[in-house]
Structure formats: C-alpha cells, structure tokens
N, CA, C and O atoms as a Maestro MAE file, in Angstrom:
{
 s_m_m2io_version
 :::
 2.0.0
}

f_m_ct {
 s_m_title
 :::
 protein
 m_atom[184] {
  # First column is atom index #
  i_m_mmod_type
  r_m_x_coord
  r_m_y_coord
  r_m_z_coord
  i_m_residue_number
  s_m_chain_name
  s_m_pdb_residue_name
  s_m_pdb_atom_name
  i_m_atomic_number
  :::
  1 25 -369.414 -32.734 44.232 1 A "UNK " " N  " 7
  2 3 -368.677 -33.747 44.985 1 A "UNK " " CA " 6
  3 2 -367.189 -33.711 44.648 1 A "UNK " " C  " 6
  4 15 -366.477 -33.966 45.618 1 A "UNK " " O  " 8
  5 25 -366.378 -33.388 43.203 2 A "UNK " " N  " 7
  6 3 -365.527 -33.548 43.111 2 A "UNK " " CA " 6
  7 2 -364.493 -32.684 43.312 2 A "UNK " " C  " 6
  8 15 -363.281 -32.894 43.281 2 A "UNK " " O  " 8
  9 25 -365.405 -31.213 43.619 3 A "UNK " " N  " 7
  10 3 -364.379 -29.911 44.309 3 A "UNK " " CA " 6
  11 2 -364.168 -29.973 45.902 3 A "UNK " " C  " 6
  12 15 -363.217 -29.436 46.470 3 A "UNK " " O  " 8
  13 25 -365.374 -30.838 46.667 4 A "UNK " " N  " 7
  14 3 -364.875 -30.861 47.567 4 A "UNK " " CA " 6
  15 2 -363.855 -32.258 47.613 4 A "UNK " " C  " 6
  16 15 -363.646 -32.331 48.824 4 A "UNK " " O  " 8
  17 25 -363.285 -33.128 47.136 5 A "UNK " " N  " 7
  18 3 -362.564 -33.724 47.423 5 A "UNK " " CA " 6
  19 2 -361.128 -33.112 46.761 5 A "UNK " " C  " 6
  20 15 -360.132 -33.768 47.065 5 A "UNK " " O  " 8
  21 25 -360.933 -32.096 46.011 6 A "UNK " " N  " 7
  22 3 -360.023 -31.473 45.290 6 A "UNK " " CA " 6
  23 2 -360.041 -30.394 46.911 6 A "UNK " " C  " 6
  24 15 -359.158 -30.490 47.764 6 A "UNK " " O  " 8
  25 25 -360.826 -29.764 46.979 7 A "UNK " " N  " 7
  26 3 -360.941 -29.205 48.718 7 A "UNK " " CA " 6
  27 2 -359.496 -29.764 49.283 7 A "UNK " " C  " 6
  28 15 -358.334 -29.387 49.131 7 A "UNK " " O  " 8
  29 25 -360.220 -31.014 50.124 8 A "UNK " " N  " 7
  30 3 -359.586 -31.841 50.775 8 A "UNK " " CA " 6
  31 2 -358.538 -32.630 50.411 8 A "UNK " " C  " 6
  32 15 -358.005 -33.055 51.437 8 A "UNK " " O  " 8
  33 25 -358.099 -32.947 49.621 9 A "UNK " " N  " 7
  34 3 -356.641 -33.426 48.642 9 A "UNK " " CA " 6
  35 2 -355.492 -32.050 48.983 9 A "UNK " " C  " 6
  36 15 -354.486 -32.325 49.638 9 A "UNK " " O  " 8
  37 25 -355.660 -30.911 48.609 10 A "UNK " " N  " 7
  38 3 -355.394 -29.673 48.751 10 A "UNK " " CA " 6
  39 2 -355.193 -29.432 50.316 10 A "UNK " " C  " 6
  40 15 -354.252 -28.812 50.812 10 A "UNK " " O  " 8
  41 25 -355.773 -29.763 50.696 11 A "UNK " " N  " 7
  42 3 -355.890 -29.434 52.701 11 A "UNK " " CA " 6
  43 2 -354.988 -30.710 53.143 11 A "UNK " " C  " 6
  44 15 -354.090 -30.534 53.967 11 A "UNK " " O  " 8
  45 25 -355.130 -31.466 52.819 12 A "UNK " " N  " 7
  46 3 -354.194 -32.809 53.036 12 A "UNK " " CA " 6
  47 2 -352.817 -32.397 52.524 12 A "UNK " " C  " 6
  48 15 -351.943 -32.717 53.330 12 A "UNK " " O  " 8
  49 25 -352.231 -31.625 51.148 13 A "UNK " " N  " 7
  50 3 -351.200 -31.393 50.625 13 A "UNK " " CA " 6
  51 2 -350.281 -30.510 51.659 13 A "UNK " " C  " 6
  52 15 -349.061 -30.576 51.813 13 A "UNK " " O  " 8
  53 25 -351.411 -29.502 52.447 14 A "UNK " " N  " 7
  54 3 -350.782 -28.277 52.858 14 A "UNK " " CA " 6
  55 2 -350.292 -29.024 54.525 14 A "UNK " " C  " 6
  56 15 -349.217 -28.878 55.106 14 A "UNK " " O  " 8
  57 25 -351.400 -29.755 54.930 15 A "UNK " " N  " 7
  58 3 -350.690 -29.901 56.206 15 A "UNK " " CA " 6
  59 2 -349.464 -31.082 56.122 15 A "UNK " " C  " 6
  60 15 -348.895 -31.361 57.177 15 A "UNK " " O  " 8
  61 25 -349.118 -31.671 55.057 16 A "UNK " " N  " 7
  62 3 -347.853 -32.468 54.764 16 A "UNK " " CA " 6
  63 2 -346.960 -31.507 54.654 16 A "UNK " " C  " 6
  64 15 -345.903 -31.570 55.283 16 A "UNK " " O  " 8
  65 25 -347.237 -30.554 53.897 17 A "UNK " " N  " 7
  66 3 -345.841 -29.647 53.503 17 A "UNK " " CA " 6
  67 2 -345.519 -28.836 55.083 17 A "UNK " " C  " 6
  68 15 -344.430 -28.547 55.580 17 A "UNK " " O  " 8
  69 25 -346.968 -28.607 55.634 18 A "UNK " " N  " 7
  70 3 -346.643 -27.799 57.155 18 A "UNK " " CA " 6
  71 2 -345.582 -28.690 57.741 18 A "UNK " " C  " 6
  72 15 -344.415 -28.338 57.916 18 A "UNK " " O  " 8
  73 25 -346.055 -29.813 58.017 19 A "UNK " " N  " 7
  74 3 -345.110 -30.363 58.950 19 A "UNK " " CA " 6
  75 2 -343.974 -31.184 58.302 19 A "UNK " " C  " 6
  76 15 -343.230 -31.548 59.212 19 A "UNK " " O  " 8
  77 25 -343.514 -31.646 57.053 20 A "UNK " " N  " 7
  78 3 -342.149 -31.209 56.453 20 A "UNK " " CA " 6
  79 2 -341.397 -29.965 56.848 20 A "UNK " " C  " 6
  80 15 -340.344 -30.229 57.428 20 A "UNK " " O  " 8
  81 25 -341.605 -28.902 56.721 21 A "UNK " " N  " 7
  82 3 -341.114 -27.570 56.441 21 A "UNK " " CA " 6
  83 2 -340.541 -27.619 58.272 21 A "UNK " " C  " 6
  84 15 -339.363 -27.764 58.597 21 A "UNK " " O  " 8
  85 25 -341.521 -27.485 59.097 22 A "UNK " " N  " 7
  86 3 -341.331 -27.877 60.578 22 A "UNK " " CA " 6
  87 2 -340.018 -28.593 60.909 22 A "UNK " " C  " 6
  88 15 -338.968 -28.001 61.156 22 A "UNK " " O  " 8
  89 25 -340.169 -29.862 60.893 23 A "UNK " " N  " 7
  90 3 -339.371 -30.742 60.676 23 A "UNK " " CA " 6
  91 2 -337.990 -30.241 60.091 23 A "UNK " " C  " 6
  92 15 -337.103 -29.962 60.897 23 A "UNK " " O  " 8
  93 25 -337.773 -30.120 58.826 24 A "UNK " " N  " 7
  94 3 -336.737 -29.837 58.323 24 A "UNK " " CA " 6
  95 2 -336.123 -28.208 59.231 24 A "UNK " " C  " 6
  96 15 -334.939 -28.046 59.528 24 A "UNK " " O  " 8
  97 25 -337.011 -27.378 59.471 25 A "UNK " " N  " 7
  98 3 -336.476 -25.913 59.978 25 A "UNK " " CA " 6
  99 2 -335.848 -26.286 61.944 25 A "UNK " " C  " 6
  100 15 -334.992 -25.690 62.597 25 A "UNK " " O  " 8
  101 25 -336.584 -27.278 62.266 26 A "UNK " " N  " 7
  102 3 -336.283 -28.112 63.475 26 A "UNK " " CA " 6
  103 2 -334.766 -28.804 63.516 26 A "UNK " " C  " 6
  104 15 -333.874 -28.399 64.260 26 A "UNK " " O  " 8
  105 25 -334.649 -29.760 62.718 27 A "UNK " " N  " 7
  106 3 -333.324 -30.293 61.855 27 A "UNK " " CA " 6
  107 2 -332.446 -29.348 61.690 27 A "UNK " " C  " 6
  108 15 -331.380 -29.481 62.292 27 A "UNK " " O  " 8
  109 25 -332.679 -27.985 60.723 28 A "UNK " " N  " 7
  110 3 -331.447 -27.161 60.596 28 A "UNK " " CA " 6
  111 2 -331.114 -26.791 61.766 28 A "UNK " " C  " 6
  112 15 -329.986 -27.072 62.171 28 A "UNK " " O  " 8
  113 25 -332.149 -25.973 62.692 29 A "UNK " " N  " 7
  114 3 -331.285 -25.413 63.785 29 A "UNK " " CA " 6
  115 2 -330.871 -26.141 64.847 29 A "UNK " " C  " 6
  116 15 -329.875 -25.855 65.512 29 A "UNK " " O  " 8
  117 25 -331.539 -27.014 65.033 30 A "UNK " " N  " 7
  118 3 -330.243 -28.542 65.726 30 A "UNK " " CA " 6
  119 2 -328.858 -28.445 65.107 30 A "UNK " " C  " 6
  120 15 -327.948 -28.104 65.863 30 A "UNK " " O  " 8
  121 25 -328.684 -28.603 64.322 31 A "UNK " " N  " 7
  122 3 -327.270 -28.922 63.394 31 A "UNK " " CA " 6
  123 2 -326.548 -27.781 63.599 31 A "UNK " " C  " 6
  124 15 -325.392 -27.902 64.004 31 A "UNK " " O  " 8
  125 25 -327.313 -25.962 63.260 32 A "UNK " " N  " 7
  126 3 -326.562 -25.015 63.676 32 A "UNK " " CA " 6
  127 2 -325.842 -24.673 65.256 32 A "UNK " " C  " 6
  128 15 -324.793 -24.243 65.734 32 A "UNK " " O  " 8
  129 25 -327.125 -25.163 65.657 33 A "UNK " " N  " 7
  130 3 -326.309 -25.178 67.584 33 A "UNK " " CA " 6
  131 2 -325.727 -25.780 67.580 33 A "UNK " " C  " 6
  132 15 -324.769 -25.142 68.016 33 A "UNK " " O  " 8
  133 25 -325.069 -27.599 67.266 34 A "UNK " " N  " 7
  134 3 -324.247 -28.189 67.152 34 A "UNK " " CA " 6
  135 2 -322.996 -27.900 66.768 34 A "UNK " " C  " 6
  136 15 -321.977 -28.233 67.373 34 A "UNK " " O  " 8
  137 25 -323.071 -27.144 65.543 35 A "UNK " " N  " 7
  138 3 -322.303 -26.557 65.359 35 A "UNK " " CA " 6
  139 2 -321.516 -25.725 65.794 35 A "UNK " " C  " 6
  140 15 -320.295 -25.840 65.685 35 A "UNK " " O  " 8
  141 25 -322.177 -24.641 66.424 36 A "UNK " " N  " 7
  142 3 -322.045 -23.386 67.115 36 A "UNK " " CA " 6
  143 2 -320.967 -24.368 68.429 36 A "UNK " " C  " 6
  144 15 -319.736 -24.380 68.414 36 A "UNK " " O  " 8
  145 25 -321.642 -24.930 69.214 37 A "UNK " " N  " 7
  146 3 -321.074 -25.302 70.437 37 A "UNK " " CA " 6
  147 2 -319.975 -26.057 69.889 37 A "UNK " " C  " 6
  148 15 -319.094 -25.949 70.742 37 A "UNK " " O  " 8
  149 25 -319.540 -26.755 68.950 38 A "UNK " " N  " 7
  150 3 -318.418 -27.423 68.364 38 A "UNK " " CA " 6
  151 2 -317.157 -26.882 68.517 38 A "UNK " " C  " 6
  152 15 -316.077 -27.324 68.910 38 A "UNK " " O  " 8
  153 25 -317.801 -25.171 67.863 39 A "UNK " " N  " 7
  154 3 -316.368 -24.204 67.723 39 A "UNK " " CA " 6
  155 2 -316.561 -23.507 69.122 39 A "UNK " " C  " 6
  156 15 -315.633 -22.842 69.580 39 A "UNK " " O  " 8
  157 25 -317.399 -23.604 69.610 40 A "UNK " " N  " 7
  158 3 -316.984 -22.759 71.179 40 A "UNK " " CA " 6
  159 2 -315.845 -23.906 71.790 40 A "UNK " " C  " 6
  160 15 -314.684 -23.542 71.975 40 A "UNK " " O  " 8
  161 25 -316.205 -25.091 72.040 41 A "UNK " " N  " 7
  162 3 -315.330 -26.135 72.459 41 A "UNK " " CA " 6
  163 2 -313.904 -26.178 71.776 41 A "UNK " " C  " 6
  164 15 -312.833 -26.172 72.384 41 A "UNK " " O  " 8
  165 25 -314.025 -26.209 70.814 42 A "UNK " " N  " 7
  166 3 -312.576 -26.379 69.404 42 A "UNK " " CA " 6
  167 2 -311.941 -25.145 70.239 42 A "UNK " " C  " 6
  168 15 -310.924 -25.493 70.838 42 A "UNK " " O  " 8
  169 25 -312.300 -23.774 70.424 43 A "UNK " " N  " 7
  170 3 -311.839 -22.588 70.734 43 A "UNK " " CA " 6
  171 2 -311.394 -22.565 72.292 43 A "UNK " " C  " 6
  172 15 -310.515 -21.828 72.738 43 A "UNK " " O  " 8
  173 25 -312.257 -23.630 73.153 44 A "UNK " " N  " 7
  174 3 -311.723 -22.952 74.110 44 A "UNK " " CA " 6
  175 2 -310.230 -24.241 74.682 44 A "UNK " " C  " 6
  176 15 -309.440 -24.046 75.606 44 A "UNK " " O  " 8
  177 25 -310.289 -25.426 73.785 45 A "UNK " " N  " 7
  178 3 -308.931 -25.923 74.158 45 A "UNK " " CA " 6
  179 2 -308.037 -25.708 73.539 45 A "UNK " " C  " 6
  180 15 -307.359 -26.734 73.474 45 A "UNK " " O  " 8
  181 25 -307.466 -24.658 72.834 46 A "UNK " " N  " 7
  182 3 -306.607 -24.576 72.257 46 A "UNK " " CA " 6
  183 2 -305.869 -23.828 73.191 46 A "UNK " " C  " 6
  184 15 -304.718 -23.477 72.929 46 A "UNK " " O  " 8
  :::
 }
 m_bond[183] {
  # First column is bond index #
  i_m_from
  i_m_to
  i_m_order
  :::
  1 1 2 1
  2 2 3 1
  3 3 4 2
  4 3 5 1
  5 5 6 1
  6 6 7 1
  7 7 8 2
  8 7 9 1
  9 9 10 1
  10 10 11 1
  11 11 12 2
  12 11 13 1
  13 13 14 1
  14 14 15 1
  15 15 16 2
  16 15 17 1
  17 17 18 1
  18 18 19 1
  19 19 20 2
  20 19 21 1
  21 21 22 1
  22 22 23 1
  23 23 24 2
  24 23 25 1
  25 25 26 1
  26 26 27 1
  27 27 28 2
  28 27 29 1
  29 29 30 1
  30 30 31 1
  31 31 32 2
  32 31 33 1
  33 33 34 1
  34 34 35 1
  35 35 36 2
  36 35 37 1
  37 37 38 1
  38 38 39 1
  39 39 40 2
  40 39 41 1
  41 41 42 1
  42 42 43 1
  43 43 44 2
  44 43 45 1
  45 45 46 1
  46 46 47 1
  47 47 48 2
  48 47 49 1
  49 49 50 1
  50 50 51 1
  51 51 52 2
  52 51 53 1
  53 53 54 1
  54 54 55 1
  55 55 56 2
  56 55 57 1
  57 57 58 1
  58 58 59 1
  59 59 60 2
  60 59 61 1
  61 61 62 1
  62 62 63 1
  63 63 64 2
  64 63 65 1
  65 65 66 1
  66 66 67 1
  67 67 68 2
  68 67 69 1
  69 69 70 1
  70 70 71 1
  71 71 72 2
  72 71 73 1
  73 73 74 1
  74 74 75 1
  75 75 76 2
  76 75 77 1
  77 77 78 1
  78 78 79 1
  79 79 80 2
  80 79 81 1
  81 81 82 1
  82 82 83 1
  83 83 84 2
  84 83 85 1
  85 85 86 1
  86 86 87 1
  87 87 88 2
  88 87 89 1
  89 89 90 1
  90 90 91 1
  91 91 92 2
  92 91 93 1
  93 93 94 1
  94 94 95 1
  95 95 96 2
  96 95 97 1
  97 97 98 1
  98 98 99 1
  99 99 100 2
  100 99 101 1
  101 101 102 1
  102 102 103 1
  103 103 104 2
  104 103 105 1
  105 105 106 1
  106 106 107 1
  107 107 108 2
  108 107 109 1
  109 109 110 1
  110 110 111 1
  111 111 112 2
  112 111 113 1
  113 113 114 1
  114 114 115 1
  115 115 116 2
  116 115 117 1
  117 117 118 1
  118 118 119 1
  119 119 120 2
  120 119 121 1
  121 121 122 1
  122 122 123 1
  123 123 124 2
  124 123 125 1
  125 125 126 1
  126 126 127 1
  127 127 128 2
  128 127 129 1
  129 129 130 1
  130 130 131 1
  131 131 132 2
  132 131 133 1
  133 133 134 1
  134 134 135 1
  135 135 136 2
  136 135 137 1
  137 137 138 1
  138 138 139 1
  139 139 140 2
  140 139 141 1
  141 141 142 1
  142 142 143 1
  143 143 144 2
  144 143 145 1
  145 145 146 1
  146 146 147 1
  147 147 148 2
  148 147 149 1
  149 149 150 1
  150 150 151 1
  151 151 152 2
  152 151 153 1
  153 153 154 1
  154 154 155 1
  155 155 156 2
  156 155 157 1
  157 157 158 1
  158 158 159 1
  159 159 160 2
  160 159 161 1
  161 161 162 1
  162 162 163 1
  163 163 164 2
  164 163 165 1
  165 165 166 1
  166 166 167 1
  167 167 168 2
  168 167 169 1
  169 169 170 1
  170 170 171 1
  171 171 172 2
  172 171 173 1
  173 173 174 1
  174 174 175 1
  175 175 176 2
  176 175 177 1
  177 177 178 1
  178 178 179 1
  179 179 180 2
  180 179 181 1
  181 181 182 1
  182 182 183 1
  183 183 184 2
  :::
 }
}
C-alpha cells in the first residue's frame, strides 16, 4: 500500500513540475516577442 501511494505522490510531483515548466517556457517566449517587436518599433521611428 505504501509504494503505491509513493507511486502516486511521485506522479502528482511530475505533472506539477510539467505544467510549471509549461507555464514558465510560455511566459519566457511572450516576453521575448515583446521584446523583439519593442526594438522593431524603437527602430523603425527613428
């Protein structure tokens, strides 16, 4: 009984970190396109 709840504790750990990791890799490349289009704009009124 107590490996399968070490099982499942473990399976519970991984799909938190899945969708952290998601999330956060979602987040960065938002911020990089933001970015990106920032300096296309900055660049093209000068």
């Amino acid at each position: 009984m107590k490996k399968m709840n070490i099982i499942l504790i473990g399976f519970f750990l991984l799909e938190t970190l899945e969708n952290l990791y998601t999330t956060y890799v979602e987040c960065s490349l938002k911020q990089i396109f933001l970015d990106k289009t920032q300096k296309i704009f900055k660049a093209n009124r000068k």
